[in-house]
Structures are given as C-alpha cells and as structure tokens.
ZALOLO-631106 format. One record per residue (C-alpha): residue number from 1; residue in three letters; x, y, z. Coordinates in steps of 0.2 Angstrom, whole numbers. Each point is the difference from the previous one (the first is absolute). Last residue first. Layout:
! residues N
node nr:NUM	rest:ALA	xx:X	yy:Y	zz:Z
...
! end
This chain:
! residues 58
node nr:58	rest:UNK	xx:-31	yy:-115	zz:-33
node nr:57	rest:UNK	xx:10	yy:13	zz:10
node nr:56	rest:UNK	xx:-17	yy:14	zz:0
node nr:55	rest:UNK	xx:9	yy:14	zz:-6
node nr:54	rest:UNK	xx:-2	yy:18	zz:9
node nr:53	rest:UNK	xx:2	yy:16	zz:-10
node nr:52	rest:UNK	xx:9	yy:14	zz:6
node nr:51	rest:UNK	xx:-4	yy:18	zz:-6
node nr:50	rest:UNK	xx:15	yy:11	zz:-4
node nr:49	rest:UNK	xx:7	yy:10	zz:11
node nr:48	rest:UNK	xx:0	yy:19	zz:-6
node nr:47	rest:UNK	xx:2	yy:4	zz:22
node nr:46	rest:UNK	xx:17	yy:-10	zz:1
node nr:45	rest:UNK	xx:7	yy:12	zz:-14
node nr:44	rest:UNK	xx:-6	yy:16	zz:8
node nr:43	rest:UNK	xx:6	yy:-6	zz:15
node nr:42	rest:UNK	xx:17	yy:-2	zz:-7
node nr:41	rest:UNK	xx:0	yy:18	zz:-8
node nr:40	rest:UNK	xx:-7	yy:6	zz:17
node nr:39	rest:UNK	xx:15	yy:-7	zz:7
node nr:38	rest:UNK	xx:2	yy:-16	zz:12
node nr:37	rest:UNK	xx:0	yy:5	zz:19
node nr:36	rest:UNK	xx:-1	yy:-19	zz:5
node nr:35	rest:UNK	xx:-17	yy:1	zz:-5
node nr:34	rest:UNK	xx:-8	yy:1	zz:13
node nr:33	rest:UNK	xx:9	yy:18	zz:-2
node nr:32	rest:UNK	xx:-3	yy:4	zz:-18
node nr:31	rest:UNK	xx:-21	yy:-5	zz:7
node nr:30	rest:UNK	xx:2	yy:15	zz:10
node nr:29	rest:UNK	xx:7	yy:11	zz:-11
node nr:28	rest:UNK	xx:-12	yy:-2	zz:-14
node nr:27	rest:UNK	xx:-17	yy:3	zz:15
node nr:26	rest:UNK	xx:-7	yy:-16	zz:7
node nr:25	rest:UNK	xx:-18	yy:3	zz:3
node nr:24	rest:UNK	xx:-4	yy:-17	zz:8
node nr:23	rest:UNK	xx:-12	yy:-7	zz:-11
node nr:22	rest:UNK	xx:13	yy:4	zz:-16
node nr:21	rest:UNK	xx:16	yy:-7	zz:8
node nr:20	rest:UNK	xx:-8	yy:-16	zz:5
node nr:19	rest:UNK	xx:-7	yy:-1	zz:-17
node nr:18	rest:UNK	xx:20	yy:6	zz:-3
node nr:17	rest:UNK	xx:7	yy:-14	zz:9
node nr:16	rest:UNK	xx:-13	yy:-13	zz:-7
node nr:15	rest:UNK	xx:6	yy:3	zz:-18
node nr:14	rest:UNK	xx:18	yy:0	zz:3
node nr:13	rest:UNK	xx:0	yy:-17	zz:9
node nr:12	rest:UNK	xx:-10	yy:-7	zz:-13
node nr:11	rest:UNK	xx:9	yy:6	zz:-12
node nr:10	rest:UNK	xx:18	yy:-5	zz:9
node nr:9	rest:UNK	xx:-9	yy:-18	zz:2
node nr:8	rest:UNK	xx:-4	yy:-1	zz:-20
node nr:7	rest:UNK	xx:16	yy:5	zz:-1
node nr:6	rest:UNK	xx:9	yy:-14	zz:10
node nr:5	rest:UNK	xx:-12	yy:-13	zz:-8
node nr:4	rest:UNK	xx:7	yy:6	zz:-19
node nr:3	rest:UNK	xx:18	yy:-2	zz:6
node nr:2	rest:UNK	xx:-5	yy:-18	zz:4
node nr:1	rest:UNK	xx:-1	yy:-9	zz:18
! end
C-alpha cells in the first residue's frame, strides 16, 4: 500500500467522522474527544480536508 492510499483512507475516514458528527449534533469539544482529545487547532486542520478522489486501477 502506497503513501497516497493511506491518505485517501485518513480522508475517507475523516470525512465520514464528521458527517457522523454533523447528523448527530456533535458540538467542537465532543468531536476533540472522539478524537483522542486532539486541539481545536488539530480539528481545525482535520475539518479543511481536502476532497478525495477515487481512481479506477486500470
């Protein structure tokens, strides 16, 4: 597995966290927390993820 296939994971990981997040009604704090109780700085930095774009291997 590449370095580029692990991000694409982390995004994907990221970006269905916080839809999870959203439908829930997280609040800041309580997505620091799932988070492992990561700052807001960090969780400011995982919510700017950029989009991920699937590739078809062929």
């Amino acid at each position: 597995m590449t370095v580029d296939d692990e991000k694409a994971k982390g995004h994907v990981a990221l970006k269905g966290f916080f839809g999870i997040c959203r439908e829930w009604g997280c609040t800041q704090e309580e997505m620091m927390q799932l988070l492992g109780g990561v700052s807001r700085s960090t969780l400011a930095q995982y919510q700017e993820v950029s989009p991920v774009i699937f590739r078809h291997p062929g």
